[in-house]
C-alpha positions in Angstrom: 151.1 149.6 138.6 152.3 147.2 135.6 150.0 148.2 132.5 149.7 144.9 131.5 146.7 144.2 133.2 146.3 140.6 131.6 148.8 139.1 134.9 146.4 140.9 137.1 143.6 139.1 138.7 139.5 140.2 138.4 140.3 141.0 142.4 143.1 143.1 141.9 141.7 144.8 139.0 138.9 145.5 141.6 141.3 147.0 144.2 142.7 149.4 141.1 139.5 150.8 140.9 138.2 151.0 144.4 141.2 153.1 145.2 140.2 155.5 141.6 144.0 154.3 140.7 142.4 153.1 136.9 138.9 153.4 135.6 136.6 151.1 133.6 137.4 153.0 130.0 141.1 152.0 130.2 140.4 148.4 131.9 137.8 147.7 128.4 139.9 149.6 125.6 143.1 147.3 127.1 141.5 144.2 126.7 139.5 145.6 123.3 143.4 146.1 122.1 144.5 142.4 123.0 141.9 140.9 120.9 142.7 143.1 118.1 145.9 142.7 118.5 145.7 139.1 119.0 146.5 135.9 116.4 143.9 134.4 114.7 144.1 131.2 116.8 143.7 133.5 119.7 140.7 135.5 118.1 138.4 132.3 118.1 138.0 133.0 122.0 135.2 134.9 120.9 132.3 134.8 118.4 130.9 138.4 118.7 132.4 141.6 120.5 129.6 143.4 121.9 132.2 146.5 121.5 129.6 149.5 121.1 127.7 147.8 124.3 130.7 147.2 126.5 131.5 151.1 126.4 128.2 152.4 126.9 128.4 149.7 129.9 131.8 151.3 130.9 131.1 154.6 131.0 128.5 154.5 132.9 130.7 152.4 135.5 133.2 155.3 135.3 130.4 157.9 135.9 129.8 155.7 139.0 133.2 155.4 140.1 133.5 158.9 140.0 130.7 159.8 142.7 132.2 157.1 144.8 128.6 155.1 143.9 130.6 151.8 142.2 127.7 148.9 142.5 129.7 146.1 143.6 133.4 145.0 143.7 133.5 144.1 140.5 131.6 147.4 138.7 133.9 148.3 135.8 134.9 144.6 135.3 134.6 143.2 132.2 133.2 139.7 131.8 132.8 137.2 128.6 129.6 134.9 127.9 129.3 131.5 126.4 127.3 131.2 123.5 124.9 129.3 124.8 123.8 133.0 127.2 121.3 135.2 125.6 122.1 138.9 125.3 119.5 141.4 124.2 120.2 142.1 120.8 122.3 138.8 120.4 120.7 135.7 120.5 122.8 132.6 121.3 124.0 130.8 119.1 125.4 127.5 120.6 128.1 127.4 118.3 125.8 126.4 115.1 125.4 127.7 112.0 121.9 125.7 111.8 120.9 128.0 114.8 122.2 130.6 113.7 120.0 130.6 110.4 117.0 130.0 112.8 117.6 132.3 115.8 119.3 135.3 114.0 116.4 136.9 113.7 114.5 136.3 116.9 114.1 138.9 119.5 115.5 137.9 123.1 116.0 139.4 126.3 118.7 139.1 128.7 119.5 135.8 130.4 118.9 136.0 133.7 122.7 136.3 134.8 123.5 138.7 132.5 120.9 141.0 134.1 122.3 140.6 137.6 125.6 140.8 136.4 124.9 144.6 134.7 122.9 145.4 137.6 126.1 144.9 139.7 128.2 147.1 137.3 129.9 144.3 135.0 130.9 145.3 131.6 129.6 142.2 128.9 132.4 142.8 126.5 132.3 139.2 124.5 130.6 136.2 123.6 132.9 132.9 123.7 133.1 130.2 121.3 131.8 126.6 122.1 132.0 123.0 121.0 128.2 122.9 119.0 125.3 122.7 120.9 127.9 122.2 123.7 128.1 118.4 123.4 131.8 117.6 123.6 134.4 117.6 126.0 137.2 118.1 124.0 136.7 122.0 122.0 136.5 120.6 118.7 133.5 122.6 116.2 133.3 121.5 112.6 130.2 124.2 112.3 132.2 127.2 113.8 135.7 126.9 113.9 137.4 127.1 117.4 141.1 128.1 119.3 143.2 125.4 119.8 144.8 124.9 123.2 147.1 128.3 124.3 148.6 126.2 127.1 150.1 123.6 124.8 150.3 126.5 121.9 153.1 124.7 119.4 151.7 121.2 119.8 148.4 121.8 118.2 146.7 120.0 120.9 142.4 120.5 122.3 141.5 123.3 124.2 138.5 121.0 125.9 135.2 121.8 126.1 132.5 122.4 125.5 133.5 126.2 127.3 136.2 126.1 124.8 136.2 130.5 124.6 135.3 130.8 128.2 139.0 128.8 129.2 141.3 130.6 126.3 139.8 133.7 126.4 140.8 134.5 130.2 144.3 132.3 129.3 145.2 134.9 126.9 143.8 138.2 128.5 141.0 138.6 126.6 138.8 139.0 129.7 139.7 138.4 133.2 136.3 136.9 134.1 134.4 134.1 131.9 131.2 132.4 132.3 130.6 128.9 131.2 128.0 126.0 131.2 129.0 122.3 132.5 126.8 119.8 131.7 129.4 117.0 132.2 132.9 118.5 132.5 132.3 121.3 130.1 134.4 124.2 132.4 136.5 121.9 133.9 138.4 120.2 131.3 139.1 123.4 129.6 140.3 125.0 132.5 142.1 122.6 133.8 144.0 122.4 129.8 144.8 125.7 130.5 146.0 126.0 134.4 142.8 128.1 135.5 140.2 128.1 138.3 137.0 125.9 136.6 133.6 126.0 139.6 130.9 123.9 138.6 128.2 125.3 140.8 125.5 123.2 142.6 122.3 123.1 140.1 120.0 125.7 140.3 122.6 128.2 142.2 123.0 130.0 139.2 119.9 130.7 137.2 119.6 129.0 134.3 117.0 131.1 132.1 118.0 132.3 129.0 120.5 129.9 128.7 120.2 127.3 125.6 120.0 123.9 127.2 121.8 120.5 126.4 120.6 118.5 129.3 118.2 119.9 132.0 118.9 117.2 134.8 122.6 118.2 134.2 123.4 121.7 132.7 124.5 124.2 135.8 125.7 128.1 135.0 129.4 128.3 136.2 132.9 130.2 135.7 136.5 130.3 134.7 138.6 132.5 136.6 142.4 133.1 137.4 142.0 132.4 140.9 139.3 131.1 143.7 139.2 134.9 145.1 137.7 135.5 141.6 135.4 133.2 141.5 133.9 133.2 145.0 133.4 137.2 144.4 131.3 136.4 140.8 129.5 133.6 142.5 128.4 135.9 145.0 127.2 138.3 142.4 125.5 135.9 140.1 123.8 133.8 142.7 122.5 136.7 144.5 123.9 134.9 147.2 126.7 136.7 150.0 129.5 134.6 150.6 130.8 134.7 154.3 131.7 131.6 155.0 134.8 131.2 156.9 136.9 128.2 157.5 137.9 129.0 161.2 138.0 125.3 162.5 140.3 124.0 160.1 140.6 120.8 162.2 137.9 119.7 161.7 137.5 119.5 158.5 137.9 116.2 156.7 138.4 115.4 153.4 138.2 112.2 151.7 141.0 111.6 148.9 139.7 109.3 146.3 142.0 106.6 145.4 139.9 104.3 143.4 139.4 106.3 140.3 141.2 107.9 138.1 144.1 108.8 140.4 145.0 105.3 138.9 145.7 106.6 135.3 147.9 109.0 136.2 151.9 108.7 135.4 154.3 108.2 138.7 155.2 111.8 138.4 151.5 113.3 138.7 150.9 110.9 141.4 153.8 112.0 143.5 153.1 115.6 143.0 149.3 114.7 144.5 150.6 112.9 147.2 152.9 115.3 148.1 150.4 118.1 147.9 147.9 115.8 150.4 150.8 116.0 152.9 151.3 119.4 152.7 147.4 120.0 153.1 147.5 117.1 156.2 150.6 119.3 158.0 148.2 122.5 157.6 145.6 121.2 159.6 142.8 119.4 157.7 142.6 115.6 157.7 143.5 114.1 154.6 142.2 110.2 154.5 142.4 107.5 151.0 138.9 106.6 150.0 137.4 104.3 147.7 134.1 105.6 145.9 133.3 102.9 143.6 130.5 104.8 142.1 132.3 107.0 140.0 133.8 104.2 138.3 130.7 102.4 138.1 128.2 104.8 136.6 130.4 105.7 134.2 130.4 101.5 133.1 126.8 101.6 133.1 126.8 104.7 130.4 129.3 103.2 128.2 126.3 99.8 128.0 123.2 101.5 128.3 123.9 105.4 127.1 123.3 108.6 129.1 120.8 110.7 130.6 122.4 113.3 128.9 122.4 111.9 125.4 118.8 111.1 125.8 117.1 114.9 127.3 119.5 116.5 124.3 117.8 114.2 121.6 114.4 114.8 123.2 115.2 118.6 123.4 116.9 119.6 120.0 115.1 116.6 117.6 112.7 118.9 116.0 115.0 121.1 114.9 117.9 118.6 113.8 116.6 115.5 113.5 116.4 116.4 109.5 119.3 118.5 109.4 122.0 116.0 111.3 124.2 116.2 108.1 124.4 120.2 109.0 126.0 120.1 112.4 129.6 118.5 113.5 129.5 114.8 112.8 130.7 113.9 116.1 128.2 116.0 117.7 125.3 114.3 115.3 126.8 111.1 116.4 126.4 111.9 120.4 122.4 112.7 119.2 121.9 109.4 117.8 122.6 107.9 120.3 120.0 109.5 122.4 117.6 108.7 119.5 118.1 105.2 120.0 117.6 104.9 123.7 114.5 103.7 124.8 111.9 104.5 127.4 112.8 101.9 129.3 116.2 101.8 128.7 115.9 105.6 130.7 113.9 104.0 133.4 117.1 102.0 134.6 119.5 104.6 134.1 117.8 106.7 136.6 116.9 103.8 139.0 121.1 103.2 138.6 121.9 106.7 139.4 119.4 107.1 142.2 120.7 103.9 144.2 124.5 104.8 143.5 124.0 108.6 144.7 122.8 107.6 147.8 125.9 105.6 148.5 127.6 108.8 147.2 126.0 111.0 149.9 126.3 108.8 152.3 130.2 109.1 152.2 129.2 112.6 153.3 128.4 111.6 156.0 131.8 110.7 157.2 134.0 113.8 155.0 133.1 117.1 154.3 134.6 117.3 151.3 136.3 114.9 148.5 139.5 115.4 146.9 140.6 113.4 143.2 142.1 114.6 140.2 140.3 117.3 138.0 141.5 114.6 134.7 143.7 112.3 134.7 145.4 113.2 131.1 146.3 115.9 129.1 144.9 117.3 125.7 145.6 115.1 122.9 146.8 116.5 119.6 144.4 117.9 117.0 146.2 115.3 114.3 144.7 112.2 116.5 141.1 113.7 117.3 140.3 113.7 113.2 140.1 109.9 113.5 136.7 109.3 114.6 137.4 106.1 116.6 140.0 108.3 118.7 138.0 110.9 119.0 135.0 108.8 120.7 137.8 107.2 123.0 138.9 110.5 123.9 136.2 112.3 124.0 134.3 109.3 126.2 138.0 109.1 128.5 137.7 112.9 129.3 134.0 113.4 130.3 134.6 110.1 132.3 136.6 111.6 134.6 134.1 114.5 135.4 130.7 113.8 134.5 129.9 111.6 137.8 129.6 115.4 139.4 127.1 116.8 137.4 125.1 113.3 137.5 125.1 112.9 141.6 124.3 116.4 142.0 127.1 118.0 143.3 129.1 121.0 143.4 132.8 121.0 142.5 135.9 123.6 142.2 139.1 122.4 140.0 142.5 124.0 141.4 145.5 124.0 138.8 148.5 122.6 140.0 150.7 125.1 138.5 153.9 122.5 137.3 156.2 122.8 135.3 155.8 119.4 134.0 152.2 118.2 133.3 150.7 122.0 133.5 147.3 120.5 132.9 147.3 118.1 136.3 144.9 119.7 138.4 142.7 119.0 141.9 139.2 118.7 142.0 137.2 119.7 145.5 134.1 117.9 145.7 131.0 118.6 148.2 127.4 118.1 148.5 124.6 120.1 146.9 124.1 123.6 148.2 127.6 123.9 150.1 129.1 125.9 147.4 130.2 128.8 150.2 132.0 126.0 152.3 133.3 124.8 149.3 134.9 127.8 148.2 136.7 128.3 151.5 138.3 125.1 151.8 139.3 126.1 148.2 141.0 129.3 148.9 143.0 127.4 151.8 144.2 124.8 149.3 145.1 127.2 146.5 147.1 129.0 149.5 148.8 126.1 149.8 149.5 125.3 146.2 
């Protein structure tokens, strides 16, 4: 066994310890010694180590390990929290330090997820940095100061958001597991800017209570992990939910490749890589066909004229407690709340009538394909130089969340697969399937990341 357990998966760290090879002490004091041990760049992962927590958690696990009574696979793992998760004893935060004055105080309880995860043996060792309030795509936190990207480490470049901690934490081996909150891209971008595993659940899979919400039509509970095997075990676990699905009839799966999106904006070497990787899923089996869904492309139009749902619920949420205090949170996050302030009833009344009529045509495509298949982004992080002009940062901010957002506002659920290159390390797949298919989704997932 290699002790650096940081190039180990959650899985394999699981195997270690079914088999009593390693028990949860060493697993948390290694990855207690990275952080420590870690730059300050790196450090920024996390906001709070629950340190004295984690190893009451731990030995307990080992106590269980010992009597051959481990509670599930992944008893004696330890896991990270964004800080938008309560944790009794340590009230979320959302990346604020006007929340922070206000909630430091207040007495909360375990979110719901972080119950079921201790009741399954999971060790809470962290909680991770975010973007504030968790409104912005691109990990950028005037309010609390956040890790740059660890892909693109020299270059100074955005980590994405808002899961900022969630992606670099399991990047470095800080954690092998992270949890996350997408609202419109907020665990896929940063996991795709860092070559990891990013699942967006289907809504209300995951229980959302005791999480801080940003936009309750939108937000959804979800994970970073090194691999899908990862994530379909702690999806399992959190959603109380087994996972057996299987993929047996491979043939008969089809999966719709969208074409007519942001496929477009990628450079001729991305695009051949894709198209190459389509043929290699085709020979394996699974139908492969070019689609056009118009509707990604056109609700994201709509926003950019008339604003967003999700603009307008976080204004409606968080405007008594901010709407005197904008000039103490990040001005580009203030910025994203006026302009829910200034949408009107009405104005609200035709987004959703927009959104209904184009997610029907959306579902209807499901009809013909199980699944669809398009680039997780369609660019890689820009530089932390460019994103201090505010005019940039709006484009590339806007450019980012266009590319993922149509998910979270058709309802769907979605899995983002790194492609592992050399070149372009960032280009990943996104998987795409209806509401409440997560197990199916995760299969097909598992066969393409076989294939990758």
């Amino acid at each position: 066994m290699n002790n650096n357990l940081k190039i180990y998966s959650a899985f394999y760290l699981g195997v270690l310890l079914e088999r009593k090879k390693i028990d949860p002490i060493i697993i948390l004091e290694y990855f207690l010694s990275n952080f420590k041990k870690a730059n300050q760049n790196v450090k920024l992962s996390f906001c709070k180590v629950l340190e004295k927590q984690a190893y009451k958690e731990a030995e307990l696990s080992w106590k269980r390990q010992k009597k051959n009574q481990r509670l599930s696979f992944f008893d004696g793992i330890p896991i990270v929290w964004k800080d938008l998760i309560d944790i009794e004893g340590f009230p979320s935060y959302g990346g604020s330090k006007l929340l922070e004055k206000l909630r430091k105080n207040e007495k909360v309880k375990n979110a719901r997820i972080v119950d079921i995860a201790k009741k399954n043996g999971l060790i809470s060792l962290a909680k991770t940095s975010t973007v504030e309030f968790a409104f912005g795509g691109l990990g950028l936190n005037k309010s609390c100061k956040l890790p740059t990207n660890l892909l693109y480490n020299l270059k100074k470049c955005a980590a994405g958001g808002s899961s900022t901690g969630s992606a670099t934490a399991v990047f470095s081996g800080l954690a092998p597991l992270s949890v996350g909150t997408d609202t419109a891209g907020s665990i896929r971008i940063p996991a795709a800017w860092h070559s990891l595993t990013g699942f967006k659940p289907s809504s209300g899979m995951i229980s959302v209570n005791g999480v801080l919400p940003l936009s309750k039509s939108c937000d959804t509970v979800g994970t970073i992990c090194k691999t899908v095997k990862d994530t379909k075990i702690l999806f399992s676990i959190l959603s109380n939910k087994k996972n057996n699905q299987e993929l047996e009839l491979l043939k008969r799966i089809k999966i719709g490749f969208i074409y007519d999106f942001n496929f477009n904006q990628l450079d001729s070497y991305s695009k051949k890589k894709i198209e190459s990787l389509n043929g290699k899923i085709t020979k394996s089996g699974v139908c492969v066909d070019n689609i056009k869904v118009p509707e990604f492309d056109e609700i994201n139009n709509f926003f950019n004229i008339h604003g967003s749902l999700v603009n307008y619920e976080a204004w409606r949420y968080w405007k008594g407690i901010i709407e005197y205090n904008l000039n103490l949170i990040d001005p580009n996050v203030a910025d994203r709340f006026l302009i829910g302030k200034n949408m009107t009833y009405e104005s609200i009344n035709k987004i959703k009538k927009k959104v209904k009529s184009l997610k029907k045509n959306v579902l209807k495509m499901f009809d013909s394909y199980d699944f669809f298949l398009m680039p997780t982004i369609a660019t890689g992080p820009p530089t932390i130089k460019d994103l201090k002009n505010k005019k940039k940062y709006k484009l590339y901010n806007n450019a980012a969340l266009d590319n993922t957002r149509g998910v979270n506002i058709f309802d769907l659920c979605s899995i983002s697969l790194p492609l592992k290159l050399d070149k372009r390390r960032w280009l990943s797949l996104s998987i795409i399937s209806k509401k409440n298919h997560d197990n199916k989704l995760l299969a097909v997932a598992e066969k393409i990341e076989s294939i990758l």
